[in-house]
C-alpha positions as CSV (number, residue, x, y, z in Angstrom):
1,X,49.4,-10.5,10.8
2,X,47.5,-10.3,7.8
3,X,43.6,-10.7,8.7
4,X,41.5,-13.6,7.6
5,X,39.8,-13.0,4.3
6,X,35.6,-11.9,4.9
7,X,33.0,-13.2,3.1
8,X,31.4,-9.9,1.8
9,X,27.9,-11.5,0.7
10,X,27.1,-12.4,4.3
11,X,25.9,-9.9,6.5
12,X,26.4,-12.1,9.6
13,X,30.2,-12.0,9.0
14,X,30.4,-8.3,8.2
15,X,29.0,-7.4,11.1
16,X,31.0,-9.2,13.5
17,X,34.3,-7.9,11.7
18,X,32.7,-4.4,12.3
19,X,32.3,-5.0,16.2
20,X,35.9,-6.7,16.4
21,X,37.5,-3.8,14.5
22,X,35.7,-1.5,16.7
23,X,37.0,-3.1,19.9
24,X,40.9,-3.4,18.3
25,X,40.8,0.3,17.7
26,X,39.3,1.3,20.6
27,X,36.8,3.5,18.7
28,X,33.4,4.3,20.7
29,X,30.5,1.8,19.3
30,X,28.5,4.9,17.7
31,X,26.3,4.3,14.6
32,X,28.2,7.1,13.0
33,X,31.5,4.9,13.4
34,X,29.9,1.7,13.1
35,X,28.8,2.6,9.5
36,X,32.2,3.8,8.8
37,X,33.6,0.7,9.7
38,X,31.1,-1.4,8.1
39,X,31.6,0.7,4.7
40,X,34.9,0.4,4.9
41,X,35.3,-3.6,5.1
42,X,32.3,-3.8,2.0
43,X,34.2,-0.9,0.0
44,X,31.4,1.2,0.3
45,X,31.7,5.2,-0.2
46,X,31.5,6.6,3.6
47,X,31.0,10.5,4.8
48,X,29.1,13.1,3.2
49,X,29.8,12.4,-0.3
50,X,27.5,8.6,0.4
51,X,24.9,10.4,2.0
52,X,24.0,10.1,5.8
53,X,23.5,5.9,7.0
54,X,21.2,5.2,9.9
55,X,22.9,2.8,12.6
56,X,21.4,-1.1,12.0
57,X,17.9,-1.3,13.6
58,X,17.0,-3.6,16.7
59,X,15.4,-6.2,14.4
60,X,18.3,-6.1,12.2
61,X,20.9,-6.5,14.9
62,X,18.9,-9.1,16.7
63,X,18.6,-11.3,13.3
64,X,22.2,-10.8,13.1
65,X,22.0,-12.7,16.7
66,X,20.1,-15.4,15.9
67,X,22.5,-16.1,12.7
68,X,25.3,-16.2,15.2
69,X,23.7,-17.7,18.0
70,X,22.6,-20.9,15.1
71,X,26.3,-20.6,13.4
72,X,27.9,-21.2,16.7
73,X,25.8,-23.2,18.7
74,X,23.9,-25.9,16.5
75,X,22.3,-26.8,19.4
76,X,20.7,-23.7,19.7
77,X,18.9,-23.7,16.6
78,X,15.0,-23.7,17.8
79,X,15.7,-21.2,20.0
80,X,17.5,-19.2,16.8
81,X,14.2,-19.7,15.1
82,X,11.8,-18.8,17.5
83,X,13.8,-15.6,18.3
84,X,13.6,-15.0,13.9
85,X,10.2,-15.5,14.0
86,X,9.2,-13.1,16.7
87,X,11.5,-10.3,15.3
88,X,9.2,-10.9,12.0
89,X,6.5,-10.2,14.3
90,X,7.9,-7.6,16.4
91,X,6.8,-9.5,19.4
92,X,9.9,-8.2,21.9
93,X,8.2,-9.9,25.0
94,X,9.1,-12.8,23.2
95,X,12.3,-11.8,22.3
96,X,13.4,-11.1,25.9
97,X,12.4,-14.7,27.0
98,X,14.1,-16.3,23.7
99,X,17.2,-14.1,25.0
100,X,16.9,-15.2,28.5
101,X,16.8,-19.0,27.7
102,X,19.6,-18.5,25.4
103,X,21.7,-17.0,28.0
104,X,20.4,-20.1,30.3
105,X,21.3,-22.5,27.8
106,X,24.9,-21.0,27.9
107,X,25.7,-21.8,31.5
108,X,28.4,-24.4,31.9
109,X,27.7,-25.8,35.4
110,X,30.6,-28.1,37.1
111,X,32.5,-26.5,34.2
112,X,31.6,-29.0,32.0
113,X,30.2,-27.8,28.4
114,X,26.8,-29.5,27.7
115,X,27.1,-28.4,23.7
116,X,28.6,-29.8,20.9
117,X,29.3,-27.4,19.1
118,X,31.4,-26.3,21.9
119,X,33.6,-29.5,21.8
120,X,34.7,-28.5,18.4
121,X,36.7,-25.4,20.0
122,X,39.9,-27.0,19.8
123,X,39.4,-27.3,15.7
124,X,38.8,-23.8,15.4
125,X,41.0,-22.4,17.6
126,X,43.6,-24.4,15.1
127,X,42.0,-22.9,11.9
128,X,42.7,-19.3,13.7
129,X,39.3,-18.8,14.9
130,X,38.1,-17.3,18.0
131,X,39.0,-19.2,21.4
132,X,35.7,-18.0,23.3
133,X,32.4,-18.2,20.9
134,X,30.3,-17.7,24.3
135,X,32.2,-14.3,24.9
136,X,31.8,-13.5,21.4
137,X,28.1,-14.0,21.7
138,X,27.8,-12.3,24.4
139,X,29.5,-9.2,22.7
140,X,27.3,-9.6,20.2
141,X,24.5,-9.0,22.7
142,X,26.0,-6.0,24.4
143,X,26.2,-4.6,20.8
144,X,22.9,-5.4,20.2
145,X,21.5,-3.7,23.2
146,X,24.1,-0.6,22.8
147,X,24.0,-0.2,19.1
148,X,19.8,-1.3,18.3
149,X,17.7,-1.1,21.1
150,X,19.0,1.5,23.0
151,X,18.7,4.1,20.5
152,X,15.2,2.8,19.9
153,X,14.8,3.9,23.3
154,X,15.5,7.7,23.0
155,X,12.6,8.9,24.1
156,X,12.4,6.9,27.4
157,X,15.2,7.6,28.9
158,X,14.4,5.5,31.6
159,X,14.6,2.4,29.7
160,X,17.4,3.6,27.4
161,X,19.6,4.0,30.4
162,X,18.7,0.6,31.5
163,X,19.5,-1.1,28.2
164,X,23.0,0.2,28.1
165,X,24.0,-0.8,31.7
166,X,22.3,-4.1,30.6
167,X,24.8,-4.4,28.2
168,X,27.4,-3.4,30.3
169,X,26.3,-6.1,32.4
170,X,26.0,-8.7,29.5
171,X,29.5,-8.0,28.5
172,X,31.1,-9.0,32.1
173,X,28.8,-11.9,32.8
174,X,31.3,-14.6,33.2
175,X,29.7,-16.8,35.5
176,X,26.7,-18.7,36.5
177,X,26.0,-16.1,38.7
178,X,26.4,-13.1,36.6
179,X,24.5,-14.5,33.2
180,X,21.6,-15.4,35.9
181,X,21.3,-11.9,36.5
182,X,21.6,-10.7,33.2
183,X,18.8,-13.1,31.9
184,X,16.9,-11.5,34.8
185,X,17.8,-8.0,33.5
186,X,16.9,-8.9,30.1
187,X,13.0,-10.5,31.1
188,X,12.5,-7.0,33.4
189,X,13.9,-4.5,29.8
190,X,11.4,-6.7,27.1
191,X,8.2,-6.3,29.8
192,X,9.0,-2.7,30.8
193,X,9.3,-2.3,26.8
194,X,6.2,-4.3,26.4
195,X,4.2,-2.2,29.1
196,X,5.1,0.7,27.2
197,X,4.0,-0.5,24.0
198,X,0.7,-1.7,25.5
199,X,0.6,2.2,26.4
200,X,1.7,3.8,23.0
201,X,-0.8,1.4,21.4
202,X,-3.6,2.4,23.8
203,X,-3.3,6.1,23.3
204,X,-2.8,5.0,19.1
205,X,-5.9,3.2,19.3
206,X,-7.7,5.8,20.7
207,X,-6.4,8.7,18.4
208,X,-7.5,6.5,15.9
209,X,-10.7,6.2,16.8
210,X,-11.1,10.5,17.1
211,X,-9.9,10.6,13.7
212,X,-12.3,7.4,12.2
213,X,-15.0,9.7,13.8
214,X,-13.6,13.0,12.4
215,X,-13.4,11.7,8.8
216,X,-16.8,10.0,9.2
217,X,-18.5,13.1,10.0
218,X,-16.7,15.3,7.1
219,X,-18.2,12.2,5.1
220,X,-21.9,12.9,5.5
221,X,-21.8,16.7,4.8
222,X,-20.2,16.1,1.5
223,X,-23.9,14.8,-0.6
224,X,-22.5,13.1,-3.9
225,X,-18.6,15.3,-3.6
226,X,-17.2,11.8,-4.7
227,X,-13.1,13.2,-5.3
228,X,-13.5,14.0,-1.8
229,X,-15.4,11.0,-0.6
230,X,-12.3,9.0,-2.6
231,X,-10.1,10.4,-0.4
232,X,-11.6,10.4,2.5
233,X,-11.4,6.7,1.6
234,X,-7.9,6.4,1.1
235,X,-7.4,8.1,4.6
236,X,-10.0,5.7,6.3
237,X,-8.1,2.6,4.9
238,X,-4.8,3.6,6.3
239,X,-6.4,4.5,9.7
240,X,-8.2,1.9,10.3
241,X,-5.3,-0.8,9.7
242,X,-2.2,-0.8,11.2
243,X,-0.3,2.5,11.2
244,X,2.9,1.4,9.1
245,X,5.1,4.7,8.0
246,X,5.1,3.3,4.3
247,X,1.3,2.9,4.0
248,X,1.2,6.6,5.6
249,X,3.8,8.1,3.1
250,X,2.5,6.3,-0.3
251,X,-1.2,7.6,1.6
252,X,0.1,11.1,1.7
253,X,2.0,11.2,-2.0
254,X,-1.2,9.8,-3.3
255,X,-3.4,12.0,-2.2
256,X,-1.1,14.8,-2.5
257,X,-1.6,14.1,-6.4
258,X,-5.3,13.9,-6.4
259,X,-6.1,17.0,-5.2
260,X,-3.4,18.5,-7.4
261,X,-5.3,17.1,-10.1
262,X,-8.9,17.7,-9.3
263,X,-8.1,21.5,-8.5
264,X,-6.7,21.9,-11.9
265,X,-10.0,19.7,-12.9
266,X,-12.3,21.6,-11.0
267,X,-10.7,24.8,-11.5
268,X,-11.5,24.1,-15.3
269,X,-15.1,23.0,-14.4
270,X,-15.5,26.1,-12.9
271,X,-14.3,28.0,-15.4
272,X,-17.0,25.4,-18.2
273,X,-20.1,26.1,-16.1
274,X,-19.0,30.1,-16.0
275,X,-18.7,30.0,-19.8
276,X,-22.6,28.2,-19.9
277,X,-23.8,30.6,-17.5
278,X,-22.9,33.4,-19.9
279,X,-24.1,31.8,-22.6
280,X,-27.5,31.1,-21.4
281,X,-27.7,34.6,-20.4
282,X,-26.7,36.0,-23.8
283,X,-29.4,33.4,-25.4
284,X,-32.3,34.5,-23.5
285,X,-31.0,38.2,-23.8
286,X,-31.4,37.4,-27.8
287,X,-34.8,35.8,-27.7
288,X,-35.9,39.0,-25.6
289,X,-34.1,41.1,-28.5
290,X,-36.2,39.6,-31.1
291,X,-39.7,39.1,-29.4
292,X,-39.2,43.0,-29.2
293,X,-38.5,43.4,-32.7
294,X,-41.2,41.3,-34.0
295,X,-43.9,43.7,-31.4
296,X,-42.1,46.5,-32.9
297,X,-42.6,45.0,-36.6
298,X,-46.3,44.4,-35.4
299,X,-46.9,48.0,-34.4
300,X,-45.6,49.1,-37.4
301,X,-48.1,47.2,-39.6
302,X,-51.0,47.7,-37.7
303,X,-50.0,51.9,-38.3
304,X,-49.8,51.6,-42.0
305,X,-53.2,49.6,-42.5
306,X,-54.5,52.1,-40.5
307,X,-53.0,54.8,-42.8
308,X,-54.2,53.0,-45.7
309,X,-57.6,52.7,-45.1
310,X,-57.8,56.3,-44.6
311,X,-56.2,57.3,-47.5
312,X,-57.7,57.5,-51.4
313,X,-53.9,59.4,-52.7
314,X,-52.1,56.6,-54.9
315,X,-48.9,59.0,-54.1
316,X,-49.4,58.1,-50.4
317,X,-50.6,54.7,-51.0
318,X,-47.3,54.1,-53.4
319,X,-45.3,55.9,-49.8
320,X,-47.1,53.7,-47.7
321,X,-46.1,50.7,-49.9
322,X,-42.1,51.8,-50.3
323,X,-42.1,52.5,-46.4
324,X,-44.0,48.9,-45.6
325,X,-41.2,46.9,-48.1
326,X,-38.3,49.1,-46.6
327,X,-39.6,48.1,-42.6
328,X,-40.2,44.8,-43.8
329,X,-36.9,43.7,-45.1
330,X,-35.1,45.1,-42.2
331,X,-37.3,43.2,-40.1
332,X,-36.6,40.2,-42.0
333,X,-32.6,41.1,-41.9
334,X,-33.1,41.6,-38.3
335,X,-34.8,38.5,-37.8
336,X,-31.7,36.5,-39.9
337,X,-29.2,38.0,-37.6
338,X,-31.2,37.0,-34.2
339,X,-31.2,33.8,-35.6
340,X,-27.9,33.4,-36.6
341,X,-26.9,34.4,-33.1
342,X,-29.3,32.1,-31.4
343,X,-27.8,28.7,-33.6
344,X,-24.1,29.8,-32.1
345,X,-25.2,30.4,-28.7
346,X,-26.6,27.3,-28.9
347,X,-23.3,25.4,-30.4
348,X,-21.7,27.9,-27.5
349,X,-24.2,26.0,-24.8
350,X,-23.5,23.0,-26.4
351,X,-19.8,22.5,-26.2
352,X,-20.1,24.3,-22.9
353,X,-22.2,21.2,-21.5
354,X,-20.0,18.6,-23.5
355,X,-16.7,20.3,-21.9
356,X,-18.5,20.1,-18.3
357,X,-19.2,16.2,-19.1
358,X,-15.7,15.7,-19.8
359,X,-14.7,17.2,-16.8
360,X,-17.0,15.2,-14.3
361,X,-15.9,12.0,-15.6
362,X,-12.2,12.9,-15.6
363,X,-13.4,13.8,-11.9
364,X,-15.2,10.5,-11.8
365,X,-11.7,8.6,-13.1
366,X,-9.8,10.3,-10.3
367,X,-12.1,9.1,-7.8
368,X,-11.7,5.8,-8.4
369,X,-8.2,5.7,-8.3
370,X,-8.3,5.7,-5.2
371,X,-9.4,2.0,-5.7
372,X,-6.6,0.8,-6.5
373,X,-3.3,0.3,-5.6
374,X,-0.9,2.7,-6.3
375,X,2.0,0.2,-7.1
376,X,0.7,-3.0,-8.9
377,X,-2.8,-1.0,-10.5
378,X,-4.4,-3.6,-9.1
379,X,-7.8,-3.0,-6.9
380,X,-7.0,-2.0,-3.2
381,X,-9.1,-3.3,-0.5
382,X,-11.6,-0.8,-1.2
383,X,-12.1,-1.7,-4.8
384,X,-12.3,-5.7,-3.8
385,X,-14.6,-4.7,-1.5
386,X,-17.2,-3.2,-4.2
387,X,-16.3,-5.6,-6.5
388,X,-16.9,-8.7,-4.2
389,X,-20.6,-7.0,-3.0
390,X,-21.5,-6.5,-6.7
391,X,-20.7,-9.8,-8.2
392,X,-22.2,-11.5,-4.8
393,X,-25.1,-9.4,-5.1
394,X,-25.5,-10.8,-9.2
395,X,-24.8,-14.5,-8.3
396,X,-27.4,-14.6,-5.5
397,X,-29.9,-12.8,-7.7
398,X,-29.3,-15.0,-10.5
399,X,-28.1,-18.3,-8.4
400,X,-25.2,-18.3,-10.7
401,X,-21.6,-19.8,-9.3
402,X,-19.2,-17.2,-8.2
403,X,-15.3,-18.4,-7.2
404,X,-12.7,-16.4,-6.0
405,X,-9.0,-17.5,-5.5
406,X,-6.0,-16.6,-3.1
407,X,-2.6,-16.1,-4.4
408,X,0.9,-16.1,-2.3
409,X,4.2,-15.4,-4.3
410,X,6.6,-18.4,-3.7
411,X,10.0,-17.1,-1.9
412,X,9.1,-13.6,-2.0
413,X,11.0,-12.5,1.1
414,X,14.1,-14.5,-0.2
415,X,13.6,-12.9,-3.8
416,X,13.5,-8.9,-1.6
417,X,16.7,-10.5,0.4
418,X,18.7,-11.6,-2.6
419,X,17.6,-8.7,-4.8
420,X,16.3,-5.3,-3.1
421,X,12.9,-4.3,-2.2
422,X,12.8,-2.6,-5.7
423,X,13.1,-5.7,-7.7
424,X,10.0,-7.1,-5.5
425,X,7.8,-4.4,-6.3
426,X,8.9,-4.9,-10.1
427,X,8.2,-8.6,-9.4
428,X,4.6,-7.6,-7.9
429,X,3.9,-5.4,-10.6
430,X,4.6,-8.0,-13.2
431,X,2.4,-10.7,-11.7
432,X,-0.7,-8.8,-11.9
433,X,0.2,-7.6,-15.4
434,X,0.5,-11.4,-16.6
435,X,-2.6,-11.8,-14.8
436,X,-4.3,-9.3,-16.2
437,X,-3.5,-10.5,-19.4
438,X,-4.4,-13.7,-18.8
439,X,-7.7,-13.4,-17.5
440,X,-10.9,-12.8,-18.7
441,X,-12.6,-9.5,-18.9
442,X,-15.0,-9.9,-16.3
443,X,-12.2,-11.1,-13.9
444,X,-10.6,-8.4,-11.2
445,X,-7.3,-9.1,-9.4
446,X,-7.5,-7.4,-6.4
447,X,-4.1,-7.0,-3.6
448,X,-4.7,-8.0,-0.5
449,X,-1.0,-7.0,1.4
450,X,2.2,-7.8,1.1
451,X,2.6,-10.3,-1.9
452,X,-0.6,-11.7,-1.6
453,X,-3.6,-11.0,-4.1
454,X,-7.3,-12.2,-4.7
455,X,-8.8,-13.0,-7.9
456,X,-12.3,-12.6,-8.1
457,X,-14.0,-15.1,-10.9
458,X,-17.6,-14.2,-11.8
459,X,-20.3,-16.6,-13.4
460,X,-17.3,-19.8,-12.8
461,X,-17.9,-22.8,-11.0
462,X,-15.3,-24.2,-9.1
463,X,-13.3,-26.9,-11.5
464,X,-13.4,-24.5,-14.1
465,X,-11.5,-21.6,-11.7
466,X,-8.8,-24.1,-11.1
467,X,-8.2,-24.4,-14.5
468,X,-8.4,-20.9,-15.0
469,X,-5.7,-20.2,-12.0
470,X,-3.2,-23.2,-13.4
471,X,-3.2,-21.4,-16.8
472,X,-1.9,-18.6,-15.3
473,X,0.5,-20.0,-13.6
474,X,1.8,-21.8,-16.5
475,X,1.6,-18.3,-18.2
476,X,4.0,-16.8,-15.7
477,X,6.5,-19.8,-15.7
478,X,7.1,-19.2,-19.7
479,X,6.7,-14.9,-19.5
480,X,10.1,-14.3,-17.1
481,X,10.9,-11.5,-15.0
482,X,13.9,-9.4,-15.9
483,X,16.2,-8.1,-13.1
484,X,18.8,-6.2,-14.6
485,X,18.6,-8.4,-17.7
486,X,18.4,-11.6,-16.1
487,X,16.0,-13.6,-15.7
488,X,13.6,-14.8,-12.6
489,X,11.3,-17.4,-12.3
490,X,8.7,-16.5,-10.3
491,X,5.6,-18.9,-8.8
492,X,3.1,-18.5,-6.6
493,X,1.0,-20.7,-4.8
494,X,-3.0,-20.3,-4.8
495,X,-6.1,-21.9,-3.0
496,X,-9.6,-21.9,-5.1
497,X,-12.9,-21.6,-3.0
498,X,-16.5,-21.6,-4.4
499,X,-18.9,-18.8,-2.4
500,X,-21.9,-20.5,-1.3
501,X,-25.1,-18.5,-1.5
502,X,-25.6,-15.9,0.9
503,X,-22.1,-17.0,2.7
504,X,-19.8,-13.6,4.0
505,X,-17.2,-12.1,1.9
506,X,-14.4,-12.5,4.9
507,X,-15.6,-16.6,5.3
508,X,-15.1,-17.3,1.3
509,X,-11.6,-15.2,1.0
510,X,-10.8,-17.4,4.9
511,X,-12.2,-20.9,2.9
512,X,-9.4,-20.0,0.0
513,X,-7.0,-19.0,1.8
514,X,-6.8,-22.2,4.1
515,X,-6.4,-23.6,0.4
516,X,-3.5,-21.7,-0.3
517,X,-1.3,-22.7,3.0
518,X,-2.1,-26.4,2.1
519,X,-0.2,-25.5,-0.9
520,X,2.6,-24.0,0.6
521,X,3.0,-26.8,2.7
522,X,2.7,-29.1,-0.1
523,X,5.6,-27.8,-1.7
524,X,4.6,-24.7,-3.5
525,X,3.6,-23.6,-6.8
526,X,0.6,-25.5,-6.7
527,X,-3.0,-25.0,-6.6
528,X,-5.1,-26.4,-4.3
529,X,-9.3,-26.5,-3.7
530,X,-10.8,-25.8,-0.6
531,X,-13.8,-27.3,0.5
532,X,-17.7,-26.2,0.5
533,X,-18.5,-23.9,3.0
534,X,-20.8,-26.1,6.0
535,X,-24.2,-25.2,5.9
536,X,-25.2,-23.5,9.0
537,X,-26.6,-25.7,11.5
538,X,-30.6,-24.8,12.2
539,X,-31.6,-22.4,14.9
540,X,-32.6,-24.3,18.5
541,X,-35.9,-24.3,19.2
């Protein structure tokens, strides 16, 4: 029997072809053979020659889930949701209890089936489909413990062991009875997992903290060593947030191409202040030369006054005379040369001091990369951090206004889904080059994670930064972004906030980016105010 054609472009479907192939062949569900498989239904290259595939994660094979658990059961679809969203936020508590109700909800009690989408069996048994979607669910389950949290699992043992009987367990639960345990089973493996996590994030938190103080202490004995101090930065940053392997790799190749940098840099600086060194010495060796020379030239003219005042022979006045013009003119010859020497020692000290300037602010330049961010060039928290403190700093001095605004790129997680990571960071990249085209000079865009950016707007009162923000997005709608020669449309929504005097850098970027969610939920690609900070009320007596 020929088997029924796949829809390639959908994950969902792929992967459950992959798990039925596995089970008609009686192959052993390893990620090794489930990527053969899956390669082999896509047309992918497989083995060696495609280069080593990882088995699907847990969050990947319990998105899978929900897609299933929402294809099959329409009446299911909240709980599909909720279980999405706490994937996204790698909450797997929560995912154990979505899970459990799941399993709950698929009870049939007095053998009666209490969902619809149930009563449409009898179609799709006609159109060739599956006669059980509840034991293809809970396959799907059993695969998901066996296949992407159990390997997760590897180094407790304990709870790897567990997950795999669990699924054993899911996979024969065909009764009231049996799924009641199962959802038991499940809500005991997400807290045990939770417990554990609580634990890794304890001893995290406090390795953290060892570190935070380790780099804080390097800090202070390094005076004004600013390339170091930059990177020290760079390190703090990533410590103090959330440990994420990406931000701790682009971390590492950064800095990694600093120091290359500033030892070549400083190797040459060396080298510069070496070169002055000598020079200075061989200056003040010259000016010794020729005070010498002019005591020697002084000697030598108080001798042949002496000579001629005691002397009435014109022959050895005439000798006198000869010897005088003779000790003279090499004096002055002598006097030439020291000079001469002195004016290119001094071009020598010269370019020495220019060269050592060049080097300090090429050291100076590589120090404040490390304000920006690597990926987009536009400033990193760091660099919105001094940027925010200067202009706040100017606008209270000079009681000038000072607006800042939020932007969130529309769709962005459908635009990585549709298109690859790598055509989001191009997308990234060519937002803040519009922008920075776009806005004025005295304007920074700064990233703020993920797709989301802050634009700080200097000496600009609030209706004239929502002007300034709706250019730009006008600007972006008409300059496309080219993905493999097509082209792609991309908007953003934004929320505008005016600082009030004295008010905290974290309150104003909050203010605007309340703004900005009102605009997502107004539909997107909009741009919306937000309103003046409240005064703050008086102290009680």
């Amino acid at each position: 029997m020929a088997e029924a054609r796949i829809n390639l472009d959908n994950p969902t479907e792929v992967a459950r072809e992959t798990l039925r192939r596995l089970a008609l062949r009686r192959i052993a569900p390893t990620p090794d053979n489930y990527q053969t498989l899956y390669g082999e239904i896509v047309g992918a290259p497989t083995g060696a020659a495609a280069g080593a595939s990882k088995a699907p994660s847990a969050a990947s094979a319990l998105t899978a889930l929900a897609g299933e658990i929402e294809t099959q059961h329409p009446a299911l679809a909240a709980q599909a949701a909720s279980l999405v969203r706490a994937i996204d936020k790698q909450d797997w508590r929560q995912c154990g209890w979505v899970l459990s109700d799941v399993v709950r909800q698929l009870k049939q009690p007095d053998g009666k089936d209490r969902l619809p989408a149930e009563r449409e069996r009898p179609a799709r048994a006609a159109a060739g489909q599956s006669q059980d979607p509840q034991a293809q669910l809970r396959e799907l389950l059993a695969k998901t413990l066996e296949l992407g949290v159990a390997p997760q699992l590897e180094p407790i043992p304990r709870l790897e062991e567990k997950a795999r009987e669990l699924a054993v367990s899911v996979r024969k639960a065909d009764s009231t009875a049996a799924l009641d345990a199962a959802a038991s089973g499940l809500k005991s493996l997400w807290m045990n997992i939770e417990m554990q996590a609580s634990d890794a994030r304890g001893l995290q938190d406090t390795l953290k903290r060892v570190l935070l103080l380790l780099v804080e202490n390097i800090g202070e004995l390094l005076d004004d060593d600013t390339w170091l101090r930059g990177q020290l930065d760079v390190v703090q940053k990533v410590i103090a947030g959330p440990i994420k392997i990406r931000a701790l790799q682009d971390a590492e190749k950064r800095l990694k191409e600093v120091i290359y940098k500033q030892s070549m840099v400083k190797h040459g600086l060396r080298e510069a202040t070496a070169n002055l060194k000598a020079t200075m010495t061989t200056f003040v060796s010259r000016m010794g030369d020729v005070v010498a020379a002019n005591d020697e030239y002084q000697g030598k003219l108080a001798s042949h006054i002496e000579r001629i005042s005691n002397t009435e022979d014109v022959v050895e006045l005439n000798r006198i005379l000869e010897n005088l013009l003779e000790e003279t003119r090499s004096a002055q010859a002598d006097s030439h040369r020291a000079h001469l020497q002195l004016i290119e020692e001094r071009d020598a000290a010269i370019n020495a001091e220019s060269r050592i300037r060049q080097l300090e602010t090429e050291l100076a330049q590589m120090s404040a990369l490390v304000r920006e961010d690597p990926m987009t060039r536009s400033l990193n928290r760091r660099g919105l951090d001094d940027e925010f403190a200067r202009e706040a700093a100017r606008a209270d001095r000079y009681g000038t206004p000072f607006s800042l605004a939020v932007l969130d790129v529309d769709n962005f997680k459908s635009l990585n889904d549709k298109r690859g990571h790598k055509a989001g960071d191009e997308a990234l990249i060519h937002l803040v080059a519009v922008a920075k085209e776009e806005l004025r000079i005295t304007d920074h865009i700064a990233r703020l994670g993920g797709e989301e950016f802050l634009i700080i707007l200097p000496n600009t009162p609030l209706g004239e930064a929502e002007r300034i923000i709706t250019r730009l997005q006008r600007s972006l709608t008409k300059k496309y972004f080219l993905d493999n020669n097509e082209r792609v449309l991309i908007t953003f929504s934004a929320g505008v906030a005016e600082r009030s005097a004295g008010e905290a850098q974290e309150a104003s970027i909050a203010r605007a980016d309340g703004a900005m969610y009102q605009a997502k939920l107004a539909g997107k690609n909009r741009v919306f105010l937000a309103p003046a900070a409240q005064a703050a009320p008086p102290d009680a007596e």
